[in-house]
NUMAR-249721 format. One line per field, with one value per residue (C-alpha): residue number from 0; residue in three letters; x negated, y negated, z negated. Coordinates in steps of 0.5 Angstrom, whole numbers, plus 500, padded with zeros to 3 digits. Layout:
<atoms>
pos <- [NUM, ...]
code <- [ALA, ...]
px <- [X, ...]
py <- [Y, ...]
pz <- [Z, ...]
</atoms>
This chain:
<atoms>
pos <- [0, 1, 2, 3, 4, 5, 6, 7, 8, 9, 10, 11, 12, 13, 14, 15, 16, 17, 18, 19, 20, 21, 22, 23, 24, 25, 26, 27, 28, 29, 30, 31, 32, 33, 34, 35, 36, 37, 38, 39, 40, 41, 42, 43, 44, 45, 46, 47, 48, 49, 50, 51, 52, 53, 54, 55, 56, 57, 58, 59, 60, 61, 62, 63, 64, 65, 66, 67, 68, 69, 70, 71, 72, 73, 74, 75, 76, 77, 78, 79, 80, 81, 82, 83, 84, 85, 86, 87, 88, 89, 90, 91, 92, 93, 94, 95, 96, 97, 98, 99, 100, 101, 102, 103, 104, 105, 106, 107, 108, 109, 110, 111, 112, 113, 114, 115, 116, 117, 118, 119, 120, 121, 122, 123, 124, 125, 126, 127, 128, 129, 130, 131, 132, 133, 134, 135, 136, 137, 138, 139, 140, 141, 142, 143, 144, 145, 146, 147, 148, 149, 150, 151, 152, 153, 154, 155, 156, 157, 158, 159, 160, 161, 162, 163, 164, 165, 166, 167, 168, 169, 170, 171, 172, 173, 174, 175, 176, 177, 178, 179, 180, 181, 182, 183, 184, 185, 186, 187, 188, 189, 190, 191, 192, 193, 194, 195, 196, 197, 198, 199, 200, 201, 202, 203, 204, 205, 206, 207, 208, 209, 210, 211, 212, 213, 214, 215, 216, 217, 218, 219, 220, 221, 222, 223, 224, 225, 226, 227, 228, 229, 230, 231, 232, 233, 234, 235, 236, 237, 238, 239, 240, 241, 242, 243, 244, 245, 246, 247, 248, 249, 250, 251, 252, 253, 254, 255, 256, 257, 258, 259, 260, 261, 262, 263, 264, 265, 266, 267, 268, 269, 270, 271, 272, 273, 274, 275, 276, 277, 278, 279, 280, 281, 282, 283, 284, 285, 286, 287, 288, 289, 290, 291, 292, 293, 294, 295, 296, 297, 298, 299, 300, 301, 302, 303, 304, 305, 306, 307, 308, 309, 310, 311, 312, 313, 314, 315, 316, 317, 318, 319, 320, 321, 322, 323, 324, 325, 326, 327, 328, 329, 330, 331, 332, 333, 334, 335, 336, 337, 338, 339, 340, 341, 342, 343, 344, 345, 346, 347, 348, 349, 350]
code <- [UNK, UNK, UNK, UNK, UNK, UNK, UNK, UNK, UNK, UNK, UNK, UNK, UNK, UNK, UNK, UNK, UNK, UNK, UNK, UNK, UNK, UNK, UNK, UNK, UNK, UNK, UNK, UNK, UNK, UNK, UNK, UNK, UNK, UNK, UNK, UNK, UNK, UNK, UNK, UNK, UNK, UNK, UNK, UNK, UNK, UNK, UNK, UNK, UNK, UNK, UNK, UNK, UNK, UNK, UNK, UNK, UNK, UNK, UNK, UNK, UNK, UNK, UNK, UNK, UNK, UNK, UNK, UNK, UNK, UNK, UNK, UNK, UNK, UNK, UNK, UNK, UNK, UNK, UNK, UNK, UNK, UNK, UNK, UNK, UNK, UNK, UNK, UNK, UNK, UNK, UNK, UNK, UNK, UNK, UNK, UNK, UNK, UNK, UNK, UNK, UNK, UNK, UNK, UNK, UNK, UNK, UNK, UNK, UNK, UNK, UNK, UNK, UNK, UNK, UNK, UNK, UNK, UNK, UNK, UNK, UNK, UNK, UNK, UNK, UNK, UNK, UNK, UNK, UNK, UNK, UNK, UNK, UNK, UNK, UNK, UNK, UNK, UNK, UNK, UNK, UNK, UNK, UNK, UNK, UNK, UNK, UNK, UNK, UNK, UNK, UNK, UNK, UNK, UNK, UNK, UNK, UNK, UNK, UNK, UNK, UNK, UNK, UNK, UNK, UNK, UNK, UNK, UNK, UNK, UNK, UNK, UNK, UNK, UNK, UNK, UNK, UNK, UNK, UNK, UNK, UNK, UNK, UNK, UNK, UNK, UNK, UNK, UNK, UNK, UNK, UNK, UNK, UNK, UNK, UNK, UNK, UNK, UNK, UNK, UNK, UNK, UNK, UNK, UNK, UNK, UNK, UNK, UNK, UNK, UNK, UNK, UNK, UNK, UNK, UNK, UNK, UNK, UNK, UNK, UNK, UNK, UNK, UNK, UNK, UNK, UNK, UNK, UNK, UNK, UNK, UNK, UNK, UNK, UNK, UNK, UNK, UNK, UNK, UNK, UNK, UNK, UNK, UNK, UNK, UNK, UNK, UNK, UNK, UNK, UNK, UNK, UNK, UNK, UNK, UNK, UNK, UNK, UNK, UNK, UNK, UNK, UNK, UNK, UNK, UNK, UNK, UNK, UNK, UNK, UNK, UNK, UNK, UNK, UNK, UNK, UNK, UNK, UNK, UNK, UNK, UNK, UNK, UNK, UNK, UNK, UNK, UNK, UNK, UNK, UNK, UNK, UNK, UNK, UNK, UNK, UNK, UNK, UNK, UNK, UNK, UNK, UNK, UNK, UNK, UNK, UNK, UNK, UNK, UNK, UNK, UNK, UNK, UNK, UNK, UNK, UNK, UNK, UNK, UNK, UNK, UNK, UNK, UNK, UNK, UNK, UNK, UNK, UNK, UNK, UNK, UNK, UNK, UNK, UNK, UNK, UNK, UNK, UNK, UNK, UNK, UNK, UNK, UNK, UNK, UNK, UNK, UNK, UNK, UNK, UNK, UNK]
px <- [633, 628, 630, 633, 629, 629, 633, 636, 630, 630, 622, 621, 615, 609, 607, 601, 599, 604, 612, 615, 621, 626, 625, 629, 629, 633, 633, 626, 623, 621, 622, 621, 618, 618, 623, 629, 634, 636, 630, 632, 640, 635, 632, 640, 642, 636, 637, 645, 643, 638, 640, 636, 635, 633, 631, 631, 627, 633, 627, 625, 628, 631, 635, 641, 641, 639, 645, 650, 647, 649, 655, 658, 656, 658, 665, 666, 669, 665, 667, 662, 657, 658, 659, 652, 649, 652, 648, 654, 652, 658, 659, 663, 665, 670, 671, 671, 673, 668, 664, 662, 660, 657, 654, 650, 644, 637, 635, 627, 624, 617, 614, 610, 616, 622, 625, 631, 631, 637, 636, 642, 642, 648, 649, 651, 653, 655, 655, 649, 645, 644, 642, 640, 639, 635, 630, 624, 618, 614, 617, 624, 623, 628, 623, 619, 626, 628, 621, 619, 627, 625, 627, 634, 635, 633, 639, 643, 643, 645, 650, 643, 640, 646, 645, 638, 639, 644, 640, 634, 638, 641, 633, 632, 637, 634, 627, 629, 633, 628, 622, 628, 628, 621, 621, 626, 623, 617, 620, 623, 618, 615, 620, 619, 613, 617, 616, 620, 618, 613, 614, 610, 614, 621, 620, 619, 625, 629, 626, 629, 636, 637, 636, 641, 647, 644, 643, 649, 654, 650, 651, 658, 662, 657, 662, 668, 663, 660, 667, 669, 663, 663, 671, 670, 665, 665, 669, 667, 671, 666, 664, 657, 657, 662, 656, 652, 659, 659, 652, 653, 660, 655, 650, 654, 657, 651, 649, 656, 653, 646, 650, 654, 648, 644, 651, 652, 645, 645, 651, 648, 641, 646, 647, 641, 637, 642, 640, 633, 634, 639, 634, 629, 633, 635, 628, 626, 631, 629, 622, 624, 628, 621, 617, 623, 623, 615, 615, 620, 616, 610, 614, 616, 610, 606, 612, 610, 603, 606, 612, 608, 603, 608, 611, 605, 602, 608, 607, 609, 607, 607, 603, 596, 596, 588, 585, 580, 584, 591, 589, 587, 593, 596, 592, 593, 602, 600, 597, 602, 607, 603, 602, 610, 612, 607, 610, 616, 617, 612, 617, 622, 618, 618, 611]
py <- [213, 219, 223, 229, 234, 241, 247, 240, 237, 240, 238, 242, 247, 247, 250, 253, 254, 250, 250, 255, 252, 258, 264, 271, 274, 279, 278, 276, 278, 275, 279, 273, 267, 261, 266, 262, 265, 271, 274, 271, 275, 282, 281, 280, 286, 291, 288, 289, 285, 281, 272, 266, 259, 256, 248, 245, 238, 233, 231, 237, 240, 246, 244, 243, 249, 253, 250, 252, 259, 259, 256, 261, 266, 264, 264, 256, 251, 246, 241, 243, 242, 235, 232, 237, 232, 226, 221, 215, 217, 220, 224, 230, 237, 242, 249, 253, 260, 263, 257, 250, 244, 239, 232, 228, 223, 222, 215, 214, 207, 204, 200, 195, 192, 195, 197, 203, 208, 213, 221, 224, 231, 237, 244, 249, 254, 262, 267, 270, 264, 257, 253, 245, 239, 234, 229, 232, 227, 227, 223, 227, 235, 239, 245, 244, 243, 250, 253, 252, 254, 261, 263, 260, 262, 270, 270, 265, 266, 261, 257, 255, 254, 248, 246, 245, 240, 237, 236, 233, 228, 226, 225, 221, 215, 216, 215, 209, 206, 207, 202, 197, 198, 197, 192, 187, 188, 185, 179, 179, 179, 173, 169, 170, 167, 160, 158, 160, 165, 163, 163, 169, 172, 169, 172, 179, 178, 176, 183, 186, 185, 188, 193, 193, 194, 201, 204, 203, 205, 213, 214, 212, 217, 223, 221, 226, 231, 232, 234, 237, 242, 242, 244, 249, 253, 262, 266, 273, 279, 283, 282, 282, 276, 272, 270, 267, 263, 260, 259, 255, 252, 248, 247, 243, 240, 236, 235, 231, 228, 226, 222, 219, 215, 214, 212, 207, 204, 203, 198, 195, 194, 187, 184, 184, 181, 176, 174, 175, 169, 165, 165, 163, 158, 155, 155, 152, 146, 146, 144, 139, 135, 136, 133, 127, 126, 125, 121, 117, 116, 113, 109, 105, 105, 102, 097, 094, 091, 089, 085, 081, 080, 078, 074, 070, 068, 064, 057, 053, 052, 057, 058, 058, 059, 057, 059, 064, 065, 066, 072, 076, 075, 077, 082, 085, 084, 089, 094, 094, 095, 101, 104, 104, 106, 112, 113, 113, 117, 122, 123, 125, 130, 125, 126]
pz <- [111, 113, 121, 117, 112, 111, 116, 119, 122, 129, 130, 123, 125, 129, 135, 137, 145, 151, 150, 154, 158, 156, 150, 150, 143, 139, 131, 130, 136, 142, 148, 154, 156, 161, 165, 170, 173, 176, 171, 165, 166, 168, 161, 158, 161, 160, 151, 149, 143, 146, 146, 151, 152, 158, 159, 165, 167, 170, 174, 177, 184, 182, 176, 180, 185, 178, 174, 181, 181, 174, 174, 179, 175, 169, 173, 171, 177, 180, 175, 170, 175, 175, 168, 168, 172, 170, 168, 165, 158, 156, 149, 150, 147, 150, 151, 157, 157, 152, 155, 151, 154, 150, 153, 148, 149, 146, 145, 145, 144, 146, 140, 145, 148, 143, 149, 149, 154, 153, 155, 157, 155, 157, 154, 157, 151, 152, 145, 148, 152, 151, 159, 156, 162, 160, 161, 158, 156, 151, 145, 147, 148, 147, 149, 143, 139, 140, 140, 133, 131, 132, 125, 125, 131, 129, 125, 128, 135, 141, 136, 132, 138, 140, 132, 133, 139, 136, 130, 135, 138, 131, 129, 135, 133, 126, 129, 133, 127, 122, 126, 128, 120, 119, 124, 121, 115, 117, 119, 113, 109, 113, 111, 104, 104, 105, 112, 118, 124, 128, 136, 137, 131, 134, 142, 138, 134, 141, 144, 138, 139, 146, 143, 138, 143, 146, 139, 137, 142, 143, 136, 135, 141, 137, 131, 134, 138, 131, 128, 133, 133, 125, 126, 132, 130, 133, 128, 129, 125, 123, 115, 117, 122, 116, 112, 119, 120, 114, 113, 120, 118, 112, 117, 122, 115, 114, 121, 121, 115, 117, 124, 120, 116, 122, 125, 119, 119, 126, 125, 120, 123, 127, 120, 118, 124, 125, 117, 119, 124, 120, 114, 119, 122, 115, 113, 120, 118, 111, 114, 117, 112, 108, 114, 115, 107, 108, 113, 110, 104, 106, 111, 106, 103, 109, 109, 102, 103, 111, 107, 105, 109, 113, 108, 107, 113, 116, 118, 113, 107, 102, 094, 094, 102, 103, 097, 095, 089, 093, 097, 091, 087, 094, 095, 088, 089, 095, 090, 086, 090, 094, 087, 084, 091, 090, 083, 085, 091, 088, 082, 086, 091, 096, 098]
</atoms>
């Protein structure tokens, strides 16, 4: 499974310079960049035609002020500012007024210690602005998402834009399932050489599973936002715009799609780990019977010549006991037995 292809790939793109934190553009033109605020709103005013998007760092100290000022501005209530600023991983769509508000979270997984961290990511969207909330790090960057988008955007507008995010927080639960993949695989791979995990290879195989949970309960409250986005897109009456629509009505289409499979490989990635330890634990008892079959084998082997050693040196009287002659004869009884016992047991794959 691949984290997307073509248009819907949201990282599809290279960017020259530092990202900016918010972009104005009208069509193909880029008019503003790196504004906030008030400035941004100027910039929509002086440009009918003008779009913008803005994201904002959770971490930085002005998100929340700048979210209030824009809040009241937009003419929404207070409780748009709280699921804004929430932080319980929750997935959400809803209309407000001529709003959007969609809560969706990133995931991003650290290879040294398979350990998933889940960003919270919430949009606010307008038919002219898109304002993003989200943990900005270097793995996860929805500024960067956006920046190398500039051609869908042109002739997509804010409803793009949110596509592309979309599309990048889907690509972040393919990321993460496709190394959890890799990385059974590779324990799977172990096992086809016969012998059962290591310890090292177990203790990494225990810090897989944690992380099972986590990647898949993000993506499966992301199946009803995904549809209702696909089902609920903007629905302009000018004969221009129906060709724009249609193209975005595919485009949520496949993005539903591409989260479906993604969705679907989350929850089979449970099945497979559990056979990976199952088939490891079986080879490990496989192992151990072959060790006891062994150990079995030469047991009854070393008990020959001790029988009759044993048998041969009571006190009593006994043929041959004393003579030169008897301890060969008895000396080649143990050969022979040792010899058949080997044979045998060796015939059987018992040693």
């Amino acid at each position: 499974m691949t984290a997307g292809s073509g248009e819907l790939t949201a990282t599809t793109g290279t960017l020259a310079g530092p990202i900016p934190v918010s972009r104005v553009w009208a069509g193909t033109k880029v008019l503003a960049e790196d504004l906030a605020g008030e400035d941004l709103g100027d910039v929509l005013d002086l440009h009918d035609d003008a779009l913008c998007w803005w994201v904002l760092d959770r971490s930085s100290d002005y998100a929340q002020d700048a979210l209030r000022r824009l809040i009241k501005e937009f003419d929404l209530d207070a409780l748009v500012l709280h699921e804004l600023v929430a932080t319980d991983h929750r997935a959400k769509f809803e209309e407000i007024g001529q709003a959007r508000l969609v809560l969706t979270n990133a995931v991003t997984i650290d290879q040294h210690t398979a350990q998933v961290t889940v960003h919270p990511v919430s949009v606010l969207v307008t038919d002219r602005a898109l304002v993003c909330l989200a943990d900005v790090t270097a793995d996860m960057d929805p500024r960067r998402w956006l920046a190398a988008a500039g051609e869908r955007l042109a002739t997509g507008g804010t409803a793009a834009a949110l596509q592309v995010l979309v599309s990048g927080v889907i690509d972040s639960y393919a990321v993460v399932v496709d190394w959890l993949e890799q990385a059974g695989d590779e324990l799977a791979d172990e096992l086809f050489t016969g012998r059962p995990l290591s310890k090292e290879q177990q203790l990494w195989a225990f810090r897989l599973r944690p992380a099972l949970p986590s990647v898949r309960r993000v993506p499966e409250p992301m199946r009803e936002v995904v549809a209702d986005l696909r089902d609920v897109h903007p629905v302009t009456k000018p004969k221009a715009q129906r060709k724009v629509e249609s193209l975005t009505g595919r485009r949520w289409a496949l993005i539903a799609e591409h989260h479906d499979r993604v969705a679907n490989a989350a929850d089979s990635l449970a099945e497979s780990l559990t056979s990976v330890f199952e088939t490891s634990l079986a080879l490990a008892d496989l192992q151990l019977n072959v060790i006891m079959k062994k150990l079995t084998g030469w047991a009854g082997i070393v008990a020959a010549p001790t029988l009759i050693t044993g048998f041969v040196g009571m006190n009593v009287g006994f043929p041959l006991q004393g003579t030169g002659y008897g301890f060969w004869v008895y000396l080649v009884l143990m050969i022979i037995a040792v010899g058949v016992l080997w044979y045998v047991f060796r015939r059987k794959d018992w040693i």
